[in-house]
N, C-alpha and C positions, 0 to 999 in steps of 0.2 A: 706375224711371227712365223720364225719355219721350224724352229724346234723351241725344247724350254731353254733359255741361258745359262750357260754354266752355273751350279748352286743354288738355281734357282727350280720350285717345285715342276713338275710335268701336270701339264691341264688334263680334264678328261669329260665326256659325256658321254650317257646311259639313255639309250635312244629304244622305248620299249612298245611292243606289242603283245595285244591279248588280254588277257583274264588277272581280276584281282592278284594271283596269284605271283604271274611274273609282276605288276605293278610294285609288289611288296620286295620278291627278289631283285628289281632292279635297287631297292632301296637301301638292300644287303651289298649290294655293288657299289652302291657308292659310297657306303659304311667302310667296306672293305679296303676301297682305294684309295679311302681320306686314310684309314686310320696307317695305309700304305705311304702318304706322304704326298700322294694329289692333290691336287686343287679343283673343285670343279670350275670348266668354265663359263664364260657369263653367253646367254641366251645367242646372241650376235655373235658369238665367234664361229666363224664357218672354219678354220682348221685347228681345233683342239688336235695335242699331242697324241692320246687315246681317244676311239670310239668304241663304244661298245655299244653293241647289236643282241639286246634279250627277244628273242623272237617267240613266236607261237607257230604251232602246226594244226591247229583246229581246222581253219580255212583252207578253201581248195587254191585261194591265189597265194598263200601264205610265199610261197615258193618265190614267184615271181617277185613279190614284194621286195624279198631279204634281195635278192641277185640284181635288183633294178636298181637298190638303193647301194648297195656293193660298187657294182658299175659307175654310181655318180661321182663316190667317193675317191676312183681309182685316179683321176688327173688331178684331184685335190692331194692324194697322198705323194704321187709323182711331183710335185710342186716342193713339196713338204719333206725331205729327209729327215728319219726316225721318228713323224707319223708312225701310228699302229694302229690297227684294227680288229678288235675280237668279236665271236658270236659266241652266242649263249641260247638258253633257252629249250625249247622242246625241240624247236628245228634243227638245230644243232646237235642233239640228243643224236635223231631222228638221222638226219643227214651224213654225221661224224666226216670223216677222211673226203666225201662230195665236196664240201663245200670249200677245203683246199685248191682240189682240185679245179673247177671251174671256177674260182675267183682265188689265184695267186699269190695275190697280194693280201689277203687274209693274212692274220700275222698267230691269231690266236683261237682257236675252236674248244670248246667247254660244253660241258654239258649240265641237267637237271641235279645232276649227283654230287657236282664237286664245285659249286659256286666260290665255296672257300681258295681256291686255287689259284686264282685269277690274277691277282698280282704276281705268285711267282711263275705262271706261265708266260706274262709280261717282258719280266725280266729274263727271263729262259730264252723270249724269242730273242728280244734285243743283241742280246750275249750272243749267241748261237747264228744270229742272221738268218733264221731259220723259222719255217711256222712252226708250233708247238698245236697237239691235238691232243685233247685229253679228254675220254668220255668215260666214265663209271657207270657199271651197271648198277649196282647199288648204293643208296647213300651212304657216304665219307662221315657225313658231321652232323645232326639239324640244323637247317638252315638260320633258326633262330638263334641257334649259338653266338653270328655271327656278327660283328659289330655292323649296324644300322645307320642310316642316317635318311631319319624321317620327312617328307616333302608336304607334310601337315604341321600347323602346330597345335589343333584342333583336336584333328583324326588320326588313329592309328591302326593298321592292320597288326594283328599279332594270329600265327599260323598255331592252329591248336595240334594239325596230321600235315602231314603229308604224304600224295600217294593215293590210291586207289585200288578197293578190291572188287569192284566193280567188272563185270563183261560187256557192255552195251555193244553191241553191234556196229553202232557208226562212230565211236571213241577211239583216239588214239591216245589218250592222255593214259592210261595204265601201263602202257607200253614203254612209253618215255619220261613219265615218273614214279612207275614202279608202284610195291603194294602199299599197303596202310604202312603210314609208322606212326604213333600217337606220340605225344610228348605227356610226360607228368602232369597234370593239376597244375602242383605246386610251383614247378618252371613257369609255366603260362602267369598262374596271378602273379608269380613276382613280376615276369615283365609288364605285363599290367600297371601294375604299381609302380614301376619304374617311368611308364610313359604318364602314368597323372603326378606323378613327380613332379614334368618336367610342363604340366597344365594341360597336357593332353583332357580333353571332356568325353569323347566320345572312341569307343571301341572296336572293332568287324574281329569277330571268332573268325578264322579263315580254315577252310578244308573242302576237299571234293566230295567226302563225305563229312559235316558235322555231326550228323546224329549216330554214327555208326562209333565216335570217337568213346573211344574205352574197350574196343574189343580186342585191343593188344594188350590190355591187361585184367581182362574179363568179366568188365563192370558195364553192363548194357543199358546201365543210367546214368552215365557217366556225367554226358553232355548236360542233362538236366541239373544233376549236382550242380557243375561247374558254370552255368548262369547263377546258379542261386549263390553261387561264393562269389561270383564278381559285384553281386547286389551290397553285399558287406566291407567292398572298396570305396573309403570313403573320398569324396571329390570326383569321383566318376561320374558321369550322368547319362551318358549313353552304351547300352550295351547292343550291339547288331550281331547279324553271323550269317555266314552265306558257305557253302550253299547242302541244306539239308536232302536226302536221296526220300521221296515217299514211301519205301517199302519198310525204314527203317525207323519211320516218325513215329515214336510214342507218346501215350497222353501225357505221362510224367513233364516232356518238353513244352506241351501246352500249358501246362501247369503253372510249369517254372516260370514260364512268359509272363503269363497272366499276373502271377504274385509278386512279383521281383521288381518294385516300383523301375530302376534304371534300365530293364530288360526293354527295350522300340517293343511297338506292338507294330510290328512292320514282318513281315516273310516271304521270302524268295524260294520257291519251290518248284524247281522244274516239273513239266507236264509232258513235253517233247510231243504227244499225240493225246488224243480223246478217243482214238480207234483201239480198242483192246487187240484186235487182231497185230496193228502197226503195234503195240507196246510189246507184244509177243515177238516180232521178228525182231525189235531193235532188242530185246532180252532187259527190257525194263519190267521186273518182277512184282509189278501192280498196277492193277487197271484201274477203269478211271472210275468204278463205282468206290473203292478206297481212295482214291485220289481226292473224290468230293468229298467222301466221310470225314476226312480230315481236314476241308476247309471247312466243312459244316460245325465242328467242334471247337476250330479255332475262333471263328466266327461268335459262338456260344459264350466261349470265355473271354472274348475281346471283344466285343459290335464294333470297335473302332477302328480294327485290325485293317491294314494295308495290303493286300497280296498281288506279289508280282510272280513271273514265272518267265520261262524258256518254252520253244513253240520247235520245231522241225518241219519244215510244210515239203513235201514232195520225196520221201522217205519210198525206195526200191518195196514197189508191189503196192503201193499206195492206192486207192482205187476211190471215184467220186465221194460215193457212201461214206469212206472212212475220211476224209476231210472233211461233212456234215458232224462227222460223229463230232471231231475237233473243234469245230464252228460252237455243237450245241453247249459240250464241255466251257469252253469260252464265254460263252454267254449264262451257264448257272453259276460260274464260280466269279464274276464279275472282277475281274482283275483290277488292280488301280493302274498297270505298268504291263508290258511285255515286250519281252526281246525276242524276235522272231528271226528264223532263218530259213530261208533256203538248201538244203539237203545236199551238200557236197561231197563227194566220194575221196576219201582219204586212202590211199593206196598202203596199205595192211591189215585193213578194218574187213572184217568179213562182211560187212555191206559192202562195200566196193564190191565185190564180186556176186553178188546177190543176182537174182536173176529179176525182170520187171522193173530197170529203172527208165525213170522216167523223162518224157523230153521237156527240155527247156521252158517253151513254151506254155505246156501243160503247167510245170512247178509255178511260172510267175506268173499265172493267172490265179492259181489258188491262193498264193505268196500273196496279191494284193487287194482277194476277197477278205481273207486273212485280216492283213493289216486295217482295213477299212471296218472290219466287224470289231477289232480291238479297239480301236480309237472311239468308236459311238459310244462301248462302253465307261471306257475310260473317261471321256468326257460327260457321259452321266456322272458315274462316280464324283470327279473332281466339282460338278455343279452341285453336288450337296451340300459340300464344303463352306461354296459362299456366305457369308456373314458368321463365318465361323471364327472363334479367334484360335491361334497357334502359334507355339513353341517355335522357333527359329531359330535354330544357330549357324550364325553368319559363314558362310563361305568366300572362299577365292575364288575365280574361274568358272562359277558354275553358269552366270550367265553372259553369252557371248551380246547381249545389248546393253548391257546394264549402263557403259558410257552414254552412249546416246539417249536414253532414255530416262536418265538420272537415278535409276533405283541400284539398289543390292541386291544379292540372291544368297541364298542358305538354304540347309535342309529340316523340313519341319520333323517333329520325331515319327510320323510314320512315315516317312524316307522320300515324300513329297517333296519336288522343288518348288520353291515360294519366290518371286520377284516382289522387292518390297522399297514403299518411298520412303525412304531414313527421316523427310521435311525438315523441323530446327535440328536433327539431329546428326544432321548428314557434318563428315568430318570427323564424329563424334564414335561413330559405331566403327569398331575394325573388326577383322575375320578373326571367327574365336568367342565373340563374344554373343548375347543370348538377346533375344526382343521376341516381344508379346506382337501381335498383330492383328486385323482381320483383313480377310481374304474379301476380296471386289469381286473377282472376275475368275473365271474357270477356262481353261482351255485343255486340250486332250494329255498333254504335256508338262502341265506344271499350272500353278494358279500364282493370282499377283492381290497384291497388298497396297491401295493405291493411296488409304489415309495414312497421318504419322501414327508411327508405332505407339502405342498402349504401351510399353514398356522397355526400357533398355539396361541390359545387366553387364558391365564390365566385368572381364574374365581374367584368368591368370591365363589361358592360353590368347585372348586377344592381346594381353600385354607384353608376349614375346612374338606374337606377329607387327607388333607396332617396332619392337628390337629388330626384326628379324632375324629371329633365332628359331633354327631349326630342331627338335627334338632327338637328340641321341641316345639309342640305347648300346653299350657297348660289345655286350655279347664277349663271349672269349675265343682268344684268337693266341695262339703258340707258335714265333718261329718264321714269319710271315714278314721278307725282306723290305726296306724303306724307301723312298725315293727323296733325294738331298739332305738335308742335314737334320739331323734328329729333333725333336720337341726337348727342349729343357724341361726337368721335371722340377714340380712347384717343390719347396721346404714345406716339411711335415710342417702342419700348423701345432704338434704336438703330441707328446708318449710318443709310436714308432709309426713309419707309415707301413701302409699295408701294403701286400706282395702278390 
């Protein structure tokens, strides 16, 4: 195809990088453009009508990424009359009026603040022949307002903040989405309730700070409350939340975990360094004798408890000693999981300019003492597991053998990936739906399940992945132009319909 057909819808895809967060906002994207009169397109189509680009600025190649993948698209779009092209995202925040500039053929620039916009900066450029840039300093709308269109039928992200009041030193995310905003309680569980509506099982609170949430409207227990309210949604079964700051962790939160049967005993809590010195220069407002007090507690209240975390290895002024320190940290808080990086210099971050950074070299040899110390443990951990049984709820995607190898993959509830043989049950089980198991086999990454399952629980979310029906939340939306002929609206089934 080289455009849509007269009267016939415009296609689109939402091509995303980064952190849970854009994951969710691209999902607001494509909410936004269905309920605009898109279509998305099917996996194989290499020239959809729209692309859109939600990028990230975290990474030091982020740059390169968006303008490489820009580039490929440029003789595609040239092929293609009325092709468009949008960025979104932090890069774009970040970049604004650049990325016109050096990629032309951009059609559309957006930023963290004004998601909602995106269709009619769409049709602005179309009209106009013209790019359209639109970046806001501050948020327009919450983003949750806006209509969604979920890529789980299982799992749902729902944002409790957006924003950050944070300083850290090597962060560019405060910059390019701005300070806390919270959302009400009461906004959240309705959407909540709205996604197990629709057989959603499972939950992620989303924020850059969760435990700080309530300080926009002066309630510094907020966060704890509001696990203990989603306990009381009935049909829920999994509550998650990422990602809590440790300066702000209070016991109340352990609490809540512990007692709120549907609350994962699972937690994701950055550590960035084990060097008090390194936490001082990145202006992380707790060292790692609080750091461990806090898994020592969670620990207490949970023995089952799962803890993952974020790593920074080679951080401006780093010095042997303080990677040791990191090592020993790593090794008493016995992580099940970590996501480790490399320390790349973000050009606005007052580390960029820090004096003592360090050379390449130096970072990936720590970088892969590092990785090698995480993995022995983790691979402890996950051996204890063996002959244990566990909760599963089935996934799509999670594992890249699962054909070959004839198993399935899902998340067990502490956020463990499990490979598992379905045996008479295979055909029988789809994504969404729940099985009992035990674990054979341990590896540093995930454990497998190599007899038939002990158990299998048909779901109402496995039985709209069997539909293929996606999860829609609609969010509200005023005003926001359509693309070819409008939806007929269904007859009141009765009294008046609503407005």
């Amino acid at each position: 195809m080289t455009t849509a057909a007269a009267g016939s819808p415009r296609t689109y895809q939402v091509r995303t990088y980064g952190c849970q967060m854009n994951v969710h906002d691209s999902e607001r994207i494509s909410g936004l453009l269905e309920q605009a009169g898109y279509v998305r397109a099917a996996e194989a189509d290499d020239n959809p009508d729209v692309v859109v680009f939600n990028t990230c600025a975290v990474r030091e190649n982020a740059d390169n990424r968006l303008y490489g993948n820009l580039g490929h698209l440029r003789p595609v779009k040239d092929k293609h009359p009325g092709m468009q092209i949008a960025v979104g995202g932090c890069l774009a925040q970040k970049d604004r009026g650049e990325i016109v500039r050096k990629a032309p053929w951009v059609d559309v620039v957006f930023g963290t603040h004004n998601i909602g916009s995106l269709p009619v900066l769409l049709e602005r450029a179309r009209h106009n022949a013209a790019a359209e840039v639109e970046i806001l300093e501050s948020l327009d709308v919450f983003p949750s307002t806006l209509p969604t269109r979920r890529e789980s039928t299982y799992a749902g992200w729902v944002s409790i903040s957006v924003g950050c009041n944070n300083t850290c030193t090597f962060c560019i995310v405060p910059s390019l989405r701005g300070k806390e905003k919270d959302r009400r309680p009461g906004d959240i569980l309705s959407e909540v309730r709205a996604l197990v509506d629709e057989g959603v099982l499972e939950v992620t609170l989303l924020g850059q700070n969760v435990n700080s949430y309530g300080v926009e409207f002066g309630d510094r227990y907020a966060f704890g409350k509001l696990l203990r309210a989603c306990g009381d949604i009935d049909g829920l079964e999994r509550v998650r939340f990422t990602s809590p700051h440790p300066k702000d962790f209070t016991d109340d939160v352990i609490a809540a975990m512990a007692e709120t049967p549907n609350v994962c005993h699972s937690l994701h809590m950055p550590l960035q360094s084990g060097s008090d010195d390194v936490l001082r220069a990145m202006r992380r407002s707790y060292r790692s004798e609080k750091y461990l007090g806090i898994i020592e507690k969670v620990r207490a209240a949970m023995p089952d408890a799962a803890l993952t975390t974020d790593i920074i290895v080679g951080f401006p002024g780093e010095t042997d000693a303080d990677f040791e320190k990191t090592l020993d940290v790593v090794r008493e808080a016995r992580f099940s999981s970590a996501f480790t990086f490399q320390y790349s210099k973000r050009p606005g971050t007052p580390a960029a300019i820090m004096d003592g950074q360090l050379p390449k070299q130096v970072v990936q040899e720590r970088y892969e003492r590092l990785i090698a110390t995480v993995e022995e443990i983790t691979w402890a951990e996950n051996r204890k597991l063996v002959g244990e049984t566990v909760e599963v709820l089935v996934a799509v995607g999670e594992g890249r053998k699962d054909e070959r190898t004839g198993r399935m993959s899902g998340r067990a509830r502490d956020g463990r990936l499990v490979h598992f043989d379905a045996g008479s049950l295979a055909g029988q089980i789809r994504p969404g739906d729940i099985v009992h198991t035990t674990v054979t086999y341990a590896a540093p990454h995930h454990l497998n399940a190599d007899g038939a399952p002990l158990s299998h629980r048909r779901t109402r979310a496995g039985d709209a992945a069997e539909a293929g029906r996606a999860p829609r939340t609609p969010g509200v939306l005023l005003g926001l132009p359509t693309i070819g002929a409008p939806a007929v609206a269904p007859a009141p089934a009765g009294g008046c319909a609503a407005h």
